[in-house]
mmCIF file of the C-alpha atoms, coordinates in Angstrom:
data_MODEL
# 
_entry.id   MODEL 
# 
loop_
_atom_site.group_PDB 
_atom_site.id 
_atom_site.type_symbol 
_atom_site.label_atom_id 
_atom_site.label_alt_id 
_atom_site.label_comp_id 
_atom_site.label_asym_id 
_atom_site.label_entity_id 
_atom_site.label_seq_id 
_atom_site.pdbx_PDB_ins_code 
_atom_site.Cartn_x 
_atom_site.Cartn_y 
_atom_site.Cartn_z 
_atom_site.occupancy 
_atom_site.B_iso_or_equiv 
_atom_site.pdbx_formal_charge 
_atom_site.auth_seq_id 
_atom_site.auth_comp_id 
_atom_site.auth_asym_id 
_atom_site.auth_atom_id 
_atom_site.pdbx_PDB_model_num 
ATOM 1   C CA . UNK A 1 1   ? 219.491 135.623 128.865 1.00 0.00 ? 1   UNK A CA 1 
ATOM 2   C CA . UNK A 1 2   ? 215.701 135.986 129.136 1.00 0.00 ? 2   UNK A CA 1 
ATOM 3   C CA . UNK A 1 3   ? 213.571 133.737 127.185 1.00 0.00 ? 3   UNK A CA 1 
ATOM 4   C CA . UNK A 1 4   ? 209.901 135.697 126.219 1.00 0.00 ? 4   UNK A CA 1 
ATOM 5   C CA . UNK A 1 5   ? 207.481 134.047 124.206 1.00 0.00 ? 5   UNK A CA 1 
ATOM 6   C CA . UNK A 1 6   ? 205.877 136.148 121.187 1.00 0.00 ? 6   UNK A CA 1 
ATOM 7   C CA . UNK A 1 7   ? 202.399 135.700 120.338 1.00 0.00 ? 7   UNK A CA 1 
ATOM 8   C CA . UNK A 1 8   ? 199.207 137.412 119.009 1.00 0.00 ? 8   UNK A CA 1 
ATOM 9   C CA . UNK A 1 9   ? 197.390 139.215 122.840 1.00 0.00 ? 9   UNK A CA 1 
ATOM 10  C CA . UNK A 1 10  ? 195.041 137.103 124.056 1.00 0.00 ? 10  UNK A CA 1 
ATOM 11  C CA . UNK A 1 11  ? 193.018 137.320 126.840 1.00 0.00 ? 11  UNK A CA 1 
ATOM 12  C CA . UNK A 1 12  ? 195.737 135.510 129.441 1.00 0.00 ? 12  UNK A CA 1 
ATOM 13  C CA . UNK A 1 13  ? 197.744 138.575 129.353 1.00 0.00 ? 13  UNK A CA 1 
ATOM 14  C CA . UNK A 1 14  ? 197.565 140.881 132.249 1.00 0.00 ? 14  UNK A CA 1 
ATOM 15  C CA . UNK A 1 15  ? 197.437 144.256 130.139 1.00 0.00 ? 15  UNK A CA 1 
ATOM 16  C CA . UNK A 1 16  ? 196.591 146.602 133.582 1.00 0.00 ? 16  UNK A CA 1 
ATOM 17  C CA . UNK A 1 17  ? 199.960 146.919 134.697 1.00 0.00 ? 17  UNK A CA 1 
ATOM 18  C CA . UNK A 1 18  ? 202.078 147.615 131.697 1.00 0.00 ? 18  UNK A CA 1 
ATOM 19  C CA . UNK A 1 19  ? 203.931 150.764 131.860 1.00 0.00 ? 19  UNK A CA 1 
ATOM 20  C CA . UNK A 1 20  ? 207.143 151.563 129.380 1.00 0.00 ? 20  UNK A CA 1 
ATOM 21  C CA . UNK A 1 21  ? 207.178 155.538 129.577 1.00 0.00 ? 21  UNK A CA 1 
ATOM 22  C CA . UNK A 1 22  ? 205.129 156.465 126.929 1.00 0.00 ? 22  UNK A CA 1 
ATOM 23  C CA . UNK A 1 23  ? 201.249 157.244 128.422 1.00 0.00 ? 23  UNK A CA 1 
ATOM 24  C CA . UNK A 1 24  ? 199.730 156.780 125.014 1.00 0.00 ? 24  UNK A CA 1 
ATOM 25  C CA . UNK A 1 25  ? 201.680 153.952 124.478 1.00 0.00 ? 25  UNK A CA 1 
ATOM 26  C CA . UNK A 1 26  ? 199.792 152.390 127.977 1.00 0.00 ? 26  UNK A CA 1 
ATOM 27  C CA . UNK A 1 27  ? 196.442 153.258 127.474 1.00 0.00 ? 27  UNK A CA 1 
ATOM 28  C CA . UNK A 1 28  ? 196.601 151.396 123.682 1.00 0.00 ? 28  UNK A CA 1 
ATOM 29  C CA . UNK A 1 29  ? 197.532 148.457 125.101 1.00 0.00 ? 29  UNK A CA 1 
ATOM 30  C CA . UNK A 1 30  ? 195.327 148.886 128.132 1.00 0.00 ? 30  UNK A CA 1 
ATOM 31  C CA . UNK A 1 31  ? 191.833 149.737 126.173 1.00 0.00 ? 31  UNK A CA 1 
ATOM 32  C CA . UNK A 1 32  ? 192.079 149.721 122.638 1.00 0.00 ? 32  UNK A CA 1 
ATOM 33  C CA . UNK A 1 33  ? 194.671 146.895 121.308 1.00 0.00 ? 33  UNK A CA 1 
ATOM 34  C CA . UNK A 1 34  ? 192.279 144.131 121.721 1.00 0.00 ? 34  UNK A CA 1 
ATOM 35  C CA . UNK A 1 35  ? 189.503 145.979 120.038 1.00 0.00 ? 35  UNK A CA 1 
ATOM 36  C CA . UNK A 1 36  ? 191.664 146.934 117.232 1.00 0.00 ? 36  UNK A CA 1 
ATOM 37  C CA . UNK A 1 37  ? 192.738 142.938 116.798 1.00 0.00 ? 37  UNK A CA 1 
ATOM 38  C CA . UNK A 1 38  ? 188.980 142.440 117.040 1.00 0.00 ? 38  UNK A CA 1 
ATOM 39  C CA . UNK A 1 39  ? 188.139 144.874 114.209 1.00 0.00 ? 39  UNK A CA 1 
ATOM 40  C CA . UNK A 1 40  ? 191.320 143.340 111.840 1.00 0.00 ? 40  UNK A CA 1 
ATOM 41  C CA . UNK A 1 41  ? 192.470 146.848 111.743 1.00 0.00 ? 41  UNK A CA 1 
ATOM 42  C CA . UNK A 1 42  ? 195.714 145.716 113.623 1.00 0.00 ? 42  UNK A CA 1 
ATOM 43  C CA . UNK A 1 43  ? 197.282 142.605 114.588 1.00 0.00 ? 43  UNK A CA 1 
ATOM 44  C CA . UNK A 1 44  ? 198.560 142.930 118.569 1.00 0.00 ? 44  UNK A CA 1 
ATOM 45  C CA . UNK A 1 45  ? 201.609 140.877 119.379 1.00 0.00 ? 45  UNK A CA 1 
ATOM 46  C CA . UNK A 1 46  ? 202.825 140.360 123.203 1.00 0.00 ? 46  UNK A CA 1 
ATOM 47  C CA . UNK A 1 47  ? 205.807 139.151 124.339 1.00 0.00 ? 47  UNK A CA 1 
ATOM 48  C CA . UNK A 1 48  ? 205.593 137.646 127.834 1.00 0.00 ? 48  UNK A CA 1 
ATOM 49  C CA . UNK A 1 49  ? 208.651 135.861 129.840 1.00 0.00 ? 49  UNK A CA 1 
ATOM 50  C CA . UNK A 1 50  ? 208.582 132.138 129.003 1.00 0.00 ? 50  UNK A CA 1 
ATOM 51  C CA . UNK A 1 51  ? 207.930 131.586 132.353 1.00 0.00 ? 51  UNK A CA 1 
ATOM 52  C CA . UNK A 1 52  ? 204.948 133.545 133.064 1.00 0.00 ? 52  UNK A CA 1 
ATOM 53  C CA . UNK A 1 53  ? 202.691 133.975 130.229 1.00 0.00 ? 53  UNK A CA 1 
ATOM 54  C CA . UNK A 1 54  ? 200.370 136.456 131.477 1.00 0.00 ? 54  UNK A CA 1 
ATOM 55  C CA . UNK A 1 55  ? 202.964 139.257 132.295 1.00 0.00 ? 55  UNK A CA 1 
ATOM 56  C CA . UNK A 1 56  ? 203.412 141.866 129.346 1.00 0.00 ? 56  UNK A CA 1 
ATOM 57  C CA . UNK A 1 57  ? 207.148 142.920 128.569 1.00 0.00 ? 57  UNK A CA 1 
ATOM 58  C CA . UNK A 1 58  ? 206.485 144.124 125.675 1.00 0.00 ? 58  UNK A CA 1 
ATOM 59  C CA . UNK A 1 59  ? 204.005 144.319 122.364 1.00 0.00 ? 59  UNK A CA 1 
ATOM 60  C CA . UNK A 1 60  ? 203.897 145.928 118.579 1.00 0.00 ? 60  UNK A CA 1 
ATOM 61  C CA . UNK A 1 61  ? 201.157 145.897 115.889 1.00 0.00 ? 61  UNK A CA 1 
ATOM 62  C CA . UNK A 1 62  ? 201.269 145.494 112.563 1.00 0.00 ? 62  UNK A CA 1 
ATOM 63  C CA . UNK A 1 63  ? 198.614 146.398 109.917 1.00 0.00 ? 63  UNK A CA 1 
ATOM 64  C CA . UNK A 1 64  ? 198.839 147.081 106.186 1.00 0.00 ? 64  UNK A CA 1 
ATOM 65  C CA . UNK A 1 65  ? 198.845 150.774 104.669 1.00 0.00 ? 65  UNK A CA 1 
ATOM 66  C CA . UNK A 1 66  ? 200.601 152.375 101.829 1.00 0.00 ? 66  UNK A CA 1 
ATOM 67  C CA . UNK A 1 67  ? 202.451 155.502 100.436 1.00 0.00 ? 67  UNK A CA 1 
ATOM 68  C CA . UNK A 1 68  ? 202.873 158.023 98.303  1.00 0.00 ? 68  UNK A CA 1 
ATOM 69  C CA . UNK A 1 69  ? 205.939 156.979 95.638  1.00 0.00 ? 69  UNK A CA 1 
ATOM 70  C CA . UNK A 1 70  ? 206.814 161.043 96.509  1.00 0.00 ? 70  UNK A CA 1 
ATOM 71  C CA . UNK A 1 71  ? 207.015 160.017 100.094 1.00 0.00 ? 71  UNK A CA 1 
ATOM 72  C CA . UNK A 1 72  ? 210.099 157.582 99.675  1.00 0.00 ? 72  UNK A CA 1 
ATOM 73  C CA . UNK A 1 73  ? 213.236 157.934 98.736  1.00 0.00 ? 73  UNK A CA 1 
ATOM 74  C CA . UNK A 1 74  ? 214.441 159.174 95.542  1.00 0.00 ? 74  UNK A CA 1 
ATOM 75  C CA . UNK A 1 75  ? 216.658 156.170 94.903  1.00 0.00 ? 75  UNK A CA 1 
ATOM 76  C CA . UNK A 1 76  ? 214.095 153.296 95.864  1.00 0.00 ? 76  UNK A CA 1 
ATOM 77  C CA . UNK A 1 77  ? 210.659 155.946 94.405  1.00 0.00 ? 77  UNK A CA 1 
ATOM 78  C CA . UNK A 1 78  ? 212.820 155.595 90.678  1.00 0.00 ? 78  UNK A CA 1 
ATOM 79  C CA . UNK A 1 79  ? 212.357 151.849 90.771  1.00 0.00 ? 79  UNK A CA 1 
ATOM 80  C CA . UNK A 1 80  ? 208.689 152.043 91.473  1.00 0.00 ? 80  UNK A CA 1 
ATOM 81  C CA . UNK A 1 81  ? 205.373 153.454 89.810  1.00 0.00 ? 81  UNK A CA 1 
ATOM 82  C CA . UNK A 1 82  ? 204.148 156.652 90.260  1.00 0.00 ? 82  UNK A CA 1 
ATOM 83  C CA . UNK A 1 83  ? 200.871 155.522 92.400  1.00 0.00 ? 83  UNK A CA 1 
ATOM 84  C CA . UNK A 1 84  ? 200.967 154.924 96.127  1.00 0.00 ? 84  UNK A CA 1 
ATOM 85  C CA . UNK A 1 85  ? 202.558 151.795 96.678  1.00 0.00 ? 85  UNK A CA 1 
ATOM 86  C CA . UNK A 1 86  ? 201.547 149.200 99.712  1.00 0.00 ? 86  UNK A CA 1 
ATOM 87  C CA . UNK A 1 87  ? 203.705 148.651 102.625 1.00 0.00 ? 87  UNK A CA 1 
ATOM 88  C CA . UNK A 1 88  ? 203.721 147.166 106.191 1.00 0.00 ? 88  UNK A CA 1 
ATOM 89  C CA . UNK A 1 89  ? 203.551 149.438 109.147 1.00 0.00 ? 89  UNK A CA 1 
ATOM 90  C CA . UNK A 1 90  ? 204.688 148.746 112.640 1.00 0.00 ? 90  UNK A CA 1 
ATOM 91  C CA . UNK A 1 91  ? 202.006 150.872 114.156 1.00 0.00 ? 91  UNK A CA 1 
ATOM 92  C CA . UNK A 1 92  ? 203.232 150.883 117.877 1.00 0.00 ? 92  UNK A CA 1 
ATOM 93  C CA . UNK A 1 93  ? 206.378 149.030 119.413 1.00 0.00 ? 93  UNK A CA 1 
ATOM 94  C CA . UNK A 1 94  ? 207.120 148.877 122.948 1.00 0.00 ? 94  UNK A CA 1 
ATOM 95  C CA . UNK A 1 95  ? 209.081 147.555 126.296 1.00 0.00 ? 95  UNK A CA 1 
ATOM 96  C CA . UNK A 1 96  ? 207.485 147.380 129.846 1.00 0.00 ? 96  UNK A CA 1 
ATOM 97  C CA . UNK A 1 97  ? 210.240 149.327 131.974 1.00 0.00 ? 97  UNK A CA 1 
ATOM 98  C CA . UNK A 1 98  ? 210.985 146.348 133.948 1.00 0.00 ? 98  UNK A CA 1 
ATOM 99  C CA . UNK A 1 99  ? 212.169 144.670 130.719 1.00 0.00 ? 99  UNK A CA 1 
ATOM 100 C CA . UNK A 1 100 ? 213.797 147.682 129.293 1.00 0.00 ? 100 UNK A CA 1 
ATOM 101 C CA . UNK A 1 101 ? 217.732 147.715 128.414 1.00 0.00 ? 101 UNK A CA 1 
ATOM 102 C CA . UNK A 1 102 ? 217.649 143.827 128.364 1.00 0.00 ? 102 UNK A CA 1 
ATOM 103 C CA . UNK A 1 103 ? 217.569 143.877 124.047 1.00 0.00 ? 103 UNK A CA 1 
ATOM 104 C CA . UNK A 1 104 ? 213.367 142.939 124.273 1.00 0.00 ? 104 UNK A CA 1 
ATOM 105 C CA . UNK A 1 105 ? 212.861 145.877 121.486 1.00 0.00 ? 105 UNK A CA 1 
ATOM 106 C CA . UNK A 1 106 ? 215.476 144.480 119.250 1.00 0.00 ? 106 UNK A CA 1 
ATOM 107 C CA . UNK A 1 107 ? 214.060 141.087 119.819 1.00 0.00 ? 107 UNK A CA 1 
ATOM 108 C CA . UNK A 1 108 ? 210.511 142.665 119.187 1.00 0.00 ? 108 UNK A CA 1 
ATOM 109 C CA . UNK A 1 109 ? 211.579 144.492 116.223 1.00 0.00 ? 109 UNK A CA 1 
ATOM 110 C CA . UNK A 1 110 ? 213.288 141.799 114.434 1.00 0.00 ? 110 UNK A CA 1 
ATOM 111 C CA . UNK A 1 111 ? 210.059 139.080 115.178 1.00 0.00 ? 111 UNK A CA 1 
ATOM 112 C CA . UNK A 1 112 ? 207.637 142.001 113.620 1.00 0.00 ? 112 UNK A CA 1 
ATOM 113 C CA . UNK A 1 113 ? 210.178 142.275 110.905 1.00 0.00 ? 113 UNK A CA 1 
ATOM 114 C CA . UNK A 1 114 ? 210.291 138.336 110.060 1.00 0.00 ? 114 UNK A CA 1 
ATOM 115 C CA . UNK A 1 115 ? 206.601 138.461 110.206 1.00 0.00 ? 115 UNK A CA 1 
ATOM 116 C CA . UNK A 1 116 ? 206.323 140.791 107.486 1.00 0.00 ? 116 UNK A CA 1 
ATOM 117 C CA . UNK A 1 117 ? 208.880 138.918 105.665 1.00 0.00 ? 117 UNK A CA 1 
ATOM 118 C CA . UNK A 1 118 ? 207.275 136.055 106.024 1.00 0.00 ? 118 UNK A CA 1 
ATOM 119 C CA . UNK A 1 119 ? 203.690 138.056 104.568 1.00 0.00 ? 119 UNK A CA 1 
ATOM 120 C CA . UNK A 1 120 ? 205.540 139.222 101.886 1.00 0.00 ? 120 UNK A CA 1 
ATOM 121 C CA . UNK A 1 121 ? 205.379 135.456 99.937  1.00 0.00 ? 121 UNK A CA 1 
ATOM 122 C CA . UNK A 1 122 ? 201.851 136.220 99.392  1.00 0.00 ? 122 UNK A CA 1 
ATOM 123 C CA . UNK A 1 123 ? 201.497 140.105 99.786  1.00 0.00 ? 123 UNK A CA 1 
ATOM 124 C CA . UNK A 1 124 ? 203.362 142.643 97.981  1.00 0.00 ? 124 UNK A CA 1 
ATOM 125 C CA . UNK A 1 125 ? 204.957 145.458 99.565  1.00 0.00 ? 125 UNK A CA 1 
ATOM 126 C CA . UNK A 1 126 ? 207.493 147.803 99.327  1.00 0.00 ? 126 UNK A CA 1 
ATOM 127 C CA . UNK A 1 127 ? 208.574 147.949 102.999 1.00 0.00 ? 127 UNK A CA 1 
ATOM 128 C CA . UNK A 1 128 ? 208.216 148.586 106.668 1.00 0.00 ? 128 UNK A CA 1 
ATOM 129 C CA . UNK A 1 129 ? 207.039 151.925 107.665 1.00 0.00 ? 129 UNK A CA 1 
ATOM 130 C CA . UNK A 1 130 ? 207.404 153.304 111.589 1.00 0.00 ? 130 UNK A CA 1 
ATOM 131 C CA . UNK A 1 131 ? 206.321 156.408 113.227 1.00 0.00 ? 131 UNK A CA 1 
ATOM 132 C CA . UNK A 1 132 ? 209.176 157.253 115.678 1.00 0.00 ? 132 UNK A CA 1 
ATOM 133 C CA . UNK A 1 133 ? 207.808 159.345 118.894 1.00 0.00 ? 133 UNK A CA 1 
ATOM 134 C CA . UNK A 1 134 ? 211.332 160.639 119.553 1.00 0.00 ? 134 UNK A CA 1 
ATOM 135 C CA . UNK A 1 135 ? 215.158 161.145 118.265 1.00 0.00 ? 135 UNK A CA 1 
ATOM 136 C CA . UNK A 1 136 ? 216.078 158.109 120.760 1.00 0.00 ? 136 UNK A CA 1 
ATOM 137 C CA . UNK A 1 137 ? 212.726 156.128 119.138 1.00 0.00 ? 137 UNK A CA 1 
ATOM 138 C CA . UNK A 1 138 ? 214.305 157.010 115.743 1.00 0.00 ? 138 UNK A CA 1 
ATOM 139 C CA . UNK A 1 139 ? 218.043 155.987 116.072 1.00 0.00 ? 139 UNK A CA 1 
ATOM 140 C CA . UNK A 1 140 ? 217.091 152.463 117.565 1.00 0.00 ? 140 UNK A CA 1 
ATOM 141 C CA . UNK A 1 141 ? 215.300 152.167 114.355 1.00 0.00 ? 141 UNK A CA 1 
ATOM 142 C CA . UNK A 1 142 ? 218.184 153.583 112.451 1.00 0.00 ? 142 UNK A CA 1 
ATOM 143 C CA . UNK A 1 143 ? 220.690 150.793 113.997 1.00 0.00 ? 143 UNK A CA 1 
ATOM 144 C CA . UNK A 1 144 ? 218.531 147.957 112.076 1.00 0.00 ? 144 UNK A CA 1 
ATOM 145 C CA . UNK A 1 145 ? 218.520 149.781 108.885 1.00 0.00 ? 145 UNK A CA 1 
ATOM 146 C CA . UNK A 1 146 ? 215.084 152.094 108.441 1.00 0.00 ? 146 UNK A CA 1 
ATOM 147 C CA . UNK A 1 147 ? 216.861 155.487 106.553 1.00 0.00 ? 147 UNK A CA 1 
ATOM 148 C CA . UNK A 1 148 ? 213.873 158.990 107.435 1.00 0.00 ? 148 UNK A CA 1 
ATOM 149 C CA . UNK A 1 149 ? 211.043 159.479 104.805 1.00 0.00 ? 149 UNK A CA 1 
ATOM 150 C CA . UNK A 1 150 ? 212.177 163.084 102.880 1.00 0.00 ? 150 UNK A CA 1 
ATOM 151 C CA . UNK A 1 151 ? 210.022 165.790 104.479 1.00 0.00 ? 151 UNK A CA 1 
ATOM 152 C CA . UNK A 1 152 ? 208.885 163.603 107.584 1.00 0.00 ? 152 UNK A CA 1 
ATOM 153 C CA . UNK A 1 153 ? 211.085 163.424 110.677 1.00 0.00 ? 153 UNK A CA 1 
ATOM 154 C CA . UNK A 1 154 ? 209.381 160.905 112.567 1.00 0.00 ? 154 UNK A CA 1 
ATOM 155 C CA . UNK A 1 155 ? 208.407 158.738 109.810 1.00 0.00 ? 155 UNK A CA 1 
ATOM 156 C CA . UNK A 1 156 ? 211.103 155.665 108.856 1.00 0.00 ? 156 UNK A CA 1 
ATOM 157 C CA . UNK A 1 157 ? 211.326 152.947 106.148 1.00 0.00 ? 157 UNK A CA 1 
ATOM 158 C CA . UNK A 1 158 ? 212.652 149.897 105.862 1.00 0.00 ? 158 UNK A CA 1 
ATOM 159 C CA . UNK A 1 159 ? 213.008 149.435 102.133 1.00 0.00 ? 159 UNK A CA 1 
ATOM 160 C CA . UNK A 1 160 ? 211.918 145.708 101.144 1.00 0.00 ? 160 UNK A CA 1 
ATOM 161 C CA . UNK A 1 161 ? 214.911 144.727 99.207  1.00 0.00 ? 161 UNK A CA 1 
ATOM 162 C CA . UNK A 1 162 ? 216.910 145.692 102.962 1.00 0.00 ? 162 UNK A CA 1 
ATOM 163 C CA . UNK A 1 163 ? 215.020 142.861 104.149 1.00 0.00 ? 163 UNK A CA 1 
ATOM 164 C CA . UNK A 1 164 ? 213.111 140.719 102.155 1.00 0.00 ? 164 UNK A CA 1 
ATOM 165 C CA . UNK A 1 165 ? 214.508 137.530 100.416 1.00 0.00 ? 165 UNK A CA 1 
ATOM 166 C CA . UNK A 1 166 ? 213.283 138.196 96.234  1.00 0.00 ? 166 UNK A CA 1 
# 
């Protein structure tokens, strides 16, 4: 089993030659993570093989946002006021192709998930929000639990009380 190391991008990783599929999902990381961790409008996250801690397998962002209680679903908007309400959002998520199939986005998913967990002591929020590019994007979010926002097919949840220890 590989062993990666997760951390917040710093300049020792080698963002030039990252490549999972997605061309937007590239150039972020490429030219615009770092200034977005710069500007606190994102946090980056890299994970990089224990062994080498300058090659990128993978990275995902997190920043806070919130939504509409008409956005969410009718069971968990009931149990919540009537004004947008804050969550988490995993902005971008994703797996060099070299690293791909080897569980890197579970393992990715489920450290972005703790972190928000662990947030969630001293933040309030109502859950995790994704934006998933594709059907495939939005059934590997699916297996951990996110259910579809009503009206948006890209957009996901992960309701807090999925999650979250109260």
């Amino acid at each position: 089993m590989n062993a990666y190391r997760i951390r917040p991008l710093d300049k020792a990783v080698d963002t030039t030659a990252f490549q999972c599929g997605q061309p937007s999902l590239d150039e972020y990381i490429r030219r615009y993570a770092s200034q977005d961790a710069r500007r606190n409008v994102a946090r980056v996250f890299v994970a990089t093989p224990a062994s080498d801690d300058s090659h990128l397998a993978g990275f995902f962002t997190l920043s806070a946002g919130s939504i509409a209680c008409t956005e969410l679903p009718e069971a968990l908007a009931k149990k919540l006021p009537r004004y947008p309400v804050p969550v988490a959002l995993i902005g971008r998520l994703a797996v060099d192709v070299g690293f791909q199939g080897k569980g890197l986005g579970s393992i990715l998913l489920v450290d972005a998930c703790q972190k928000v967990a662990n947030a969630s002591a001293v933040l309030a929020m109502a859950g995790i929000v994704v934006e998933a590019k594709d059907d495939s994007t939005a059934s590997f979010y699916q297996h951990f639990g996110f259910q579809h926002l009503p009206g948006s097919p890209t957009r996901l949840l992960l309701p807090a009380a999925a999650f979250f220890a109260s």
